[in-house]
C-alpha positions in Angstrom: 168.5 -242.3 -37.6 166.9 -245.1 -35.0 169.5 -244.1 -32.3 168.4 -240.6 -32.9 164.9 -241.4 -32.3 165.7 -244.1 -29.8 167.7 -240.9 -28.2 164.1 -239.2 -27.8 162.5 -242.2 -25.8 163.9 -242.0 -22.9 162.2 -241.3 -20.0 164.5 -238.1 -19.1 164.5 -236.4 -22.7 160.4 -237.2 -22.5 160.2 -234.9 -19.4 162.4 -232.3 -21.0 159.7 -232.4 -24.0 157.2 -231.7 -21.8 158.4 -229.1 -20.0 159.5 -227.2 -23.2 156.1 -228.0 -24.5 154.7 -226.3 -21.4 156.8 -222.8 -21.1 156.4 -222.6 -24.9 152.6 -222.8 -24.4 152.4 -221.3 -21.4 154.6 -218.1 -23.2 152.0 -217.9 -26.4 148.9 -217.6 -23.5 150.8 -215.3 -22.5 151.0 -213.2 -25.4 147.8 -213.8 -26.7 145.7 -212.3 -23.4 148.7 -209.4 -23.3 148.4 -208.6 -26.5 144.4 -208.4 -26.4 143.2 -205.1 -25.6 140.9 -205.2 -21.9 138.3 -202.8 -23.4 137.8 -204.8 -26.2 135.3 -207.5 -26.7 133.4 -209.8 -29.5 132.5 -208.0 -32.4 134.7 -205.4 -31.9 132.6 -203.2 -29.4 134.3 -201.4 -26.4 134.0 -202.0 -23.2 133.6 -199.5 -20.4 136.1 -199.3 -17.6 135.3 -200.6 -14.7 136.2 -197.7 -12.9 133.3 -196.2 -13.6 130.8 -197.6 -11.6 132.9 -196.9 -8.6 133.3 -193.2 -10.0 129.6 -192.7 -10.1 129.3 -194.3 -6.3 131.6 -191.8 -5.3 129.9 -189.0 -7.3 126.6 -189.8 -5.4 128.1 -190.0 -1.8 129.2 -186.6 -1.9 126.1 -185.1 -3.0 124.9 -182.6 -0.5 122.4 -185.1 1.8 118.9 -183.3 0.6 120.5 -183.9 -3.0 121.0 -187.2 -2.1 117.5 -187.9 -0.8 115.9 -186.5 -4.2 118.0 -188.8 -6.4 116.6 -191.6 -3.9 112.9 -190.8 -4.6 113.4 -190.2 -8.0 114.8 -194.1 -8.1 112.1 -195.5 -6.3 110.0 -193.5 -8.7 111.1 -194.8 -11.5 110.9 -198.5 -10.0 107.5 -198.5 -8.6 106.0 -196.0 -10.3 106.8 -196.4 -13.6 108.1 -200.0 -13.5 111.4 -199.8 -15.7 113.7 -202.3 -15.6 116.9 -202.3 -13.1 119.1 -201.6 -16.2 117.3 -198.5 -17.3 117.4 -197.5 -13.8 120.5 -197.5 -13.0 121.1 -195.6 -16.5 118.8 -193.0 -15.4 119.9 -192.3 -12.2 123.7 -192.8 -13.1 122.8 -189.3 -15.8 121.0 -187.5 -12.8 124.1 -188.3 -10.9 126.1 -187.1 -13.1 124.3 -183.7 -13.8 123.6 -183.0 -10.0 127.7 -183.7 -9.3 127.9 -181.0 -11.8 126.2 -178.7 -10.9 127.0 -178.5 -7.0 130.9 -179.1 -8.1 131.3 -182.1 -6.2 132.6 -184.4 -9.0 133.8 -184.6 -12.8 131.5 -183.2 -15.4 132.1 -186.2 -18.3 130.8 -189.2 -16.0 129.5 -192.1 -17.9 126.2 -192.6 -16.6 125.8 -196.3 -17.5 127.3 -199.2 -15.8 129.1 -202.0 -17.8 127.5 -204.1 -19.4 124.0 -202.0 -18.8 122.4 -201.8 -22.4 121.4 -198.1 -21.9 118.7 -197.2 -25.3 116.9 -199.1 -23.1 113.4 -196.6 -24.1 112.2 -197.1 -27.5 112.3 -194.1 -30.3 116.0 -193.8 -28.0 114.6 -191.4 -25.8 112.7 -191.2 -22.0 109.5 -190.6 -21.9 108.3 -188.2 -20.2 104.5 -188.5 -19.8 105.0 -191.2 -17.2 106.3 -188.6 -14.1 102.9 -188.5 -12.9 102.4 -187.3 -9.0 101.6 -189.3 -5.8 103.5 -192.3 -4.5 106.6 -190.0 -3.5 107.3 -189.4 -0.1 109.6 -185.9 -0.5 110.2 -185.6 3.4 113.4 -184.5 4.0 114.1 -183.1 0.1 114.3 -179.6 0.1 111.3 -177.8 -2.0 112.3 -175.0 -4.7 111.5 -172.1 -2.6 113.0 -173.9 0.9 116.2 -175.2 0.8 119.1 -175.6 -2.0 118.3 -179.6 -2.4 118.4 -178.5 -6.2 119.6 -175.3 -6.3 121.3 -173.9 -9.3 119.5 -176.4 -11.2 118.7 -174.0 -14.7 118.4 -174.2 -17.9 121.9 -172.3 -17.9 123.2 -175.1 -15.9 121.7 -177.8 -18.0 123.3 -176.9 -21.0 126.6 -176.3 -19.5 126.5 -179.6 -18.7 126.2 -181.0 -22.2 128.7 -178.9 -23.0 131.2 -180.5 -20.8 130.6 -183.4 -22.3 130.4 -182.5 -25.8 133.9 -181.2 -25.0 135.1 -184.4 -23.5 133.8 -186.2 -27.0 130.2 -187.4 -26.2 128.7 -188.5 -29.3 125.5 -187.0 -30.5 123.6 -190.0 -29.5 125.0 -190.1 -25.7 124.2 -186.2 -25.5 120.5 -186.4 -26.8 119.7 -189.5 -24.5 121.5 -187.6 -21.5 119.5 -184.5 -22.2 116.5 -186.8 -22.8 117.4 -188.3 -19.0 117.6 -184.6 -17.2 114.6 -183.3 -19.6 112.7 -186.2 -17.5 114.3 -185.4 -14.5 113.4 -181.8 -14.1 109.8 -182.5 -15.0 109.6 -185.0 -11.9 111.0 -182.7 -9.6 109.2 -179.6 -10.6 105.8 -181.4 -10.6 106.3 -182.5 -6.9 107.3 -178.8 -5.9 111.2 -178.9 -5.9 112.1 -176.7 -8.7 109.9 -173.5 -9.1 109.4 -174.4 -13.1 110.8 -176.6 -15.1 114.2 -175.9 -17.2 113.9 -178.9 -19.2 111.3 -177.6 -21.4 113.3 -175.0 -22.9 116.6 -177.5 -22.8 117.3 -178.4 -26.3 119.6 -181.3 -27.5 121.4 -182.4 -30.5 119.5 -185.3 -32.7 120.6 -188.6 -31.8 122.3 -189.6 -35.3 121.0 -193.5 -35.6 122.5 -197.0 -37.2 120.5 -199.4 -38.4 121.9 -202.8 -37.7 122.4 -205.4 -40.3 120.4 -207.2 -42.0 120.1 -211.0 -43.1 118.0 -211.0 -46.9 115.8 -213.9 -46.6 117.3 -216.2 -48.4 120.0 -216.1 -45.9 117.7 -216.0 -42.7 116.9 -219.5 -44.3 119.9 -221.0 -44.7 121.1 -219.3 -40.8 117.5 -221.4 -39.7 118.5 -224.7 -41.9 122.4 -224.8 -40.2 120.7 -224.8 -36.9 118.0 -227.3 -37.9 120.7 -229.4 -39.0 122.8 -229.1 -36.0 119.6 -230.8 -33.9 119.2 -233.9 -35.9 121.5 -235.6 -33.9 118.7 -234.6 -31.2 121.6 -233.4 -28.5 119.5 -231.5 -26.0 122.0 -228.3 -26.4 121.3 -228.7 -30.0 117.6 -229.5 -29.9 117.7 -225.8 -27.5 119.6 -223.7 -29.8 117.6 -224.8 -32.8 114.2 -223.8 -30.9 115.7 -220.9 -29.7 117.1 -219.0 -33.5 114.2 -220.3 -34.6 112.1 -218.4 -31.7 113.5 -215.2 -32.3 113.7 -215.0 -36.1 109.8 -216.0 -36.1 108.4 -213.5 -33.5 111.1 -210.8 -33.6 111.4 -210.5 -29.6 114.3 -209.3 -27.6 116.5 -211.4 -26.3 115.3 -210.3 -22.9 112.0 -211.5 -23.5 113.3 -215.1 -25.1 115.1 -215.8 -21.6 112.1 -214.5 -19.6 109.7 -217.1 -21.4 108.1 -219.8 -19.1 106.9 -223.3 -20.4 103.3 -221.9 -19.8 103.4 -219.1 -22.1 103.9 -220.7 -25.4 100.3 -222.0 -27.0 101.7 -224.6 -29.3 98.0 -225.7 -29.9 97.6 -221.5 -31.0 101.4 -221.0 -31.7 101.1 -217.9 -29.7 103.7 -216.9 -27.3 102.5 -214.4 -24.5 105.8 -212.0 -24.1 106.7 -209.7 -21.4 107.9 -206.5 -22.6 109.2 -203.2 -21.5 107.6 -201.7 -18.9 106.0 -205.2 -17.8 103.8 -205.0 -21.0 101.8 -207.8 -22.1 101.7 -208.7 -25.8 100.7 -212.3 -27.8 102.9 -212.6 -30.6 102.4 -215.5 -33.1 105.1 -217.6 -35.1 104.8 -220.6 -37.6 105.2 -223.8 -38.2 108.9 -224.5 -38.5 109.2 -222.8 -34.7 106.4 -224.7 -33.5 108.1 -227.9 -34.6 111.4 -226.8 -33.0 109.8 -226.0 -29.7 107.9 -229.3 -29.4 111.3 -231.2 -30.2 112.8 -229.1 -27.7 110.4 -229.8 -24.8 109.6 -233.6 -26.0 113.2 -234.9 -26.7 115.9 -232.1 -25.0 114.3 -229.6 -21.9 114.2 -232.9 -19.6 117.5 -234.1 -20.3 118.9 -230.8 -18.7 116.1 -229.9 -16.3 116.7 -230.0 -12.5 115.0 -229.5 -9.5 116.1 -225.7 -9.7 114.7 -225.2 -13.3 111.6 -224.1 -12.8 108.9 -223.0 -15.6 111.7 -221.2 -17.6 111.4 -222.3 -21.0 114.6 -222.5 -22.2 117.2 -224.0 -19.7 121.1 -223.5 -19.7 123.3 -226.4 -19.6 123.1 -226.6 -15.9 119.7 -226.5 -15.5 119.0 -222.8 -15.0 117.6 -220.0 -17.1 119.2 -219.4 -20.3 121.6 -216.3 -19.7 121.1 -213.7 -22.4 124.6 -214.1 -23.3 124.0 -218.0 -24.0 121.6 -216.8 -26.6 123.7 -213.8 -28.1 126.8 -216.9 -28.2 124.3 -219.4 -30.2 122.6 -216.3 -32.6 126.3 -215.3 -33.1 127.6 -218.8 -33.6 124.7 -219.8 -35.7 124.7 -216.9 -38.6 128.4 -217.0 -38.5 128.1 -220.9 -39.8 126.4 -219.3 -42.8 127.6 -215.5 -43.4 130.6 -213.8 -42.6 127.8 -210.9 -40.8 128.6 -210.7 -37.0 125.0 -210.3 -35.8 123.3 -210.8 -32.5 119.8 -211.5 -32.2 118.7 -208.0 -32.3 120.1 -208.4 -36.1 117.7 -211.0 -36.1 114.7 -209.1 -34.7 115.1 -206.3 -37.2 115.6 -209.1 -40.2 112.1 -210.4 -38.9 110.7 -206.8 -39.0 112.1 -205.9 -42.1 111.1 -209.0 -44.1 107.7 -209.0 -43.0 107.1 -205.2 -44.5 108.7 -206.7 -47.6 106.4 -209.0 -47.5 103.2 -206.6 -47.7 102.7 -206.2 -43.1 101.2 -203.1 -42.1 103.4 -201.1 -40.0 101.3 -200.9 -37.2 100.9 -205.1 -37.4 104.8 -204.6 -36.8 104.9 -202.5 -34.2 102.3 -204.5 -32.3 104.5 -207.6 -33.0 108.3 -205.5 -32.0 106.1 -204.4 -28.8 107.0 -201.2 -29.7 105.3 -197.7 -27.8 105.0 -195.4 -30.4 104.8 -196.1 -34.6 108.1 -193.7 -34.6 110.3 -196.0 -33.2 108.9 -199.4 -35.6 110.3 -197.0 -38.2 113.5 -196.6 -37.1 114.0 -200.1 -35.9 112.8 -201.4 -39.7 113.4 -200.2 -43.4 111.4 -200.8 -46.6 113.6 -201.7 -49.7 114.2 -200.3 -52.8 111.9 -203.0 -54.5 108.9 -202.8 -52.3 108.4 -198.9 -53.1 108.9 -199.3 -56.6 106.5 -202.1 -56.7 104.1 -199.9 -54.4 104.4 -197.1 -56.6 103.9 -199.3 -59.6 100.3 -200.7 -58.2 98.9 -197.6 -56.8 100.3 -194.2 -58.9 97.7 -193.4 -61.7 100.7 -192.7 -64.1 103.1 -195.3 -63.4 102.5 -197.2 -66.2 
């Protein structure tokens, strides 16, 4: 047995070890990233080809040139004019793309409108309004009008709804084809108010309803024990720690995006008030309040951790990444994810924890227009598809306020 092992120590049969250990290694990598689907990412969600973007590129440079120059007003429209953000933009645009390739025959019918990675129910209620394609602002020189040039001819209600059907025949869900219908419905009501189609077909345009998921749920109980891990995780006062604690805590207490976490600066959280001033869609300004055990986490966080990571290049962002920068929304969705996963076996994101927020404050007796003014939501319609009452509350309800309950 010791010449056996005194076999192994030489210097020669050590390299050989290491070697083997390497190609064995090297070989289960290998097999791990091969065997791993490339459309597949956390949680189980699919990603979109990349291909894609480069498809809708092409779509859009062989539109006819007066084409072309409409879908570039209608993008600055929807930039300037109505001030949606460069993800709902491009979502936009990427359906009139799509829809204008169709009906001039200069590109596939079943186009995916979004980019990767572009979160496209980027409109509350999951639809666009269409209220906001006012007039003015729009220089339309060069776009061909409805009655002088074919810039958007053949544009009908006929031709609308063959284009949903191409897609419904290329396995669209219901929830793609209303928001795409919602998209052109938009569309055609900016183009016929500035004079380029004669009327509008999108009025008459109907469109399956979207069929809509609630996300999960944490019951509170659990939102407290997902809120104690992180606390825990901070006593130890690292300044990734200190951040991530401030950060759950942030969202579960106000019930803002994840969007709107990242775009906080030092300057708009009140601690003396604990009111934060939040940024919403459509560069909407809101003050949402949260509690103690937030307010505590944030003044740890900016006392004991935001300086130890701060540089020159950090600017008034609240919350800092571990180089210094502005958190990256995917930092957050990583510590959210990480942070109920110590506690549940529910893969949720913060938007699970925005809608927990919402939810538990209705079970706790909120108004739902004191949630929607909290969510930042546009219309009461959307707050109620974004939140659910329980079981228990109604019954409870019904029991306090129906004559002949008792």
């Amino acid at each position: 047995m010791r010449e056996r092992r005194r076999r192994w120590r030489t210097p020669a049969d050590c390299s050989l070890i290491i070697v083997a250990w390497r190609c064995l290694t090297a070989h289960v990598r290998y097999r791990s990233v091969s065997g791993m689907s490339s459309s597949t990412t956390r949680g189980g969600r699919g990603r979109r080809p990349a291909d894609r973007r480069t498809d809708l590129r092409r779509l859009r440079a062989a539109l006819p040139s007066g084409t072309a120059t409409v879908v570039d007003q209608y993008e600055r429209h929807l930039t300037s004019e109505r001030g949606l953000s460069a993800h709902t933009v491009r979502a936009y645009v990427g359906d009139v793309v799509s829809l204008l390739a169709f009906v001039h025959g200069t590109g596939a019918t079943g186009q995916d409108a979004s980019e990767p990675g572009v979160d496209t129910a980027g409109v509350d209620a999951g639809g666009v309004d269409t209220a906001g394609a006012g007039t003015g602002g729009v220089d339309i020189a060069g776009a061909d009008a409805a009655d002088g040039g074919p810039a958007l001819a053949g544009l009908d209600l006929e031709a609308l709804r063959a284009w949903l059907g191409s897609q419904r025949n290329d396995g669209r869900s219901r929830t793609t084809l209303a928001r795409r219908a919602a998209s052109a419905r938009t569309f055609t009501a900016w183009a016929a108010d500035r004079g380029l189609l004669a009327v509008d077909p999108g009025l008459r345009l109907a469109a399956p309803k979207a069929h809509r998921t609630l996300p999960g749920t944490l019951r509170p109980e659990q939102a407290g024990e997902v809120m104690r891990a992180s606390a825990a995780g901070a006593q130890q006062e690292d300044p990734v720690a200190l951040r991530d604690h401030a950060m759950v805590e942030l969202l579960y207490a106000t019930g803002i995006r994840v969007s709107e976490l990242c775009a906080l600066d030092v300057d708009d959280v009140d601690l003396g008030n604990r009111l934060a001033r939040v940024l919403g869609k459509g560069d909407k300004e809101r003050m949402v309040p949260f509690g103690v055990p937030a307010d505590t986490a944030l003044r740890r966080w900016l006392d004991l951790g935001r300086g130890a990571v701060a540089t020159g290049a950090s600017g008034p962002a609240l919350f800092l990444g571990a180089r210094g920068g502005r958190v990256d929304p995917r930092t957050v969705r990583r510590v959210v994810h990480d942070a109920v996963e110590s506690v549940s076996a529910a893969d949720m994101g913060p938007h699970g924890l925005r809608h927990s927020a919402a939810t538990h404050l209705l079970e706790g007796g909120a108004d739902l227009r004191s949630v929607q003014e909290l969510l930042g939501h546009a219309t009461l319609a959307t707050t109620q598809l974004y939140t659910h009452v329980t079981v228990e509350r109604l019954k409870a309800i019904h029991d306090r306020t129906h004559p002949r309950a008792q």
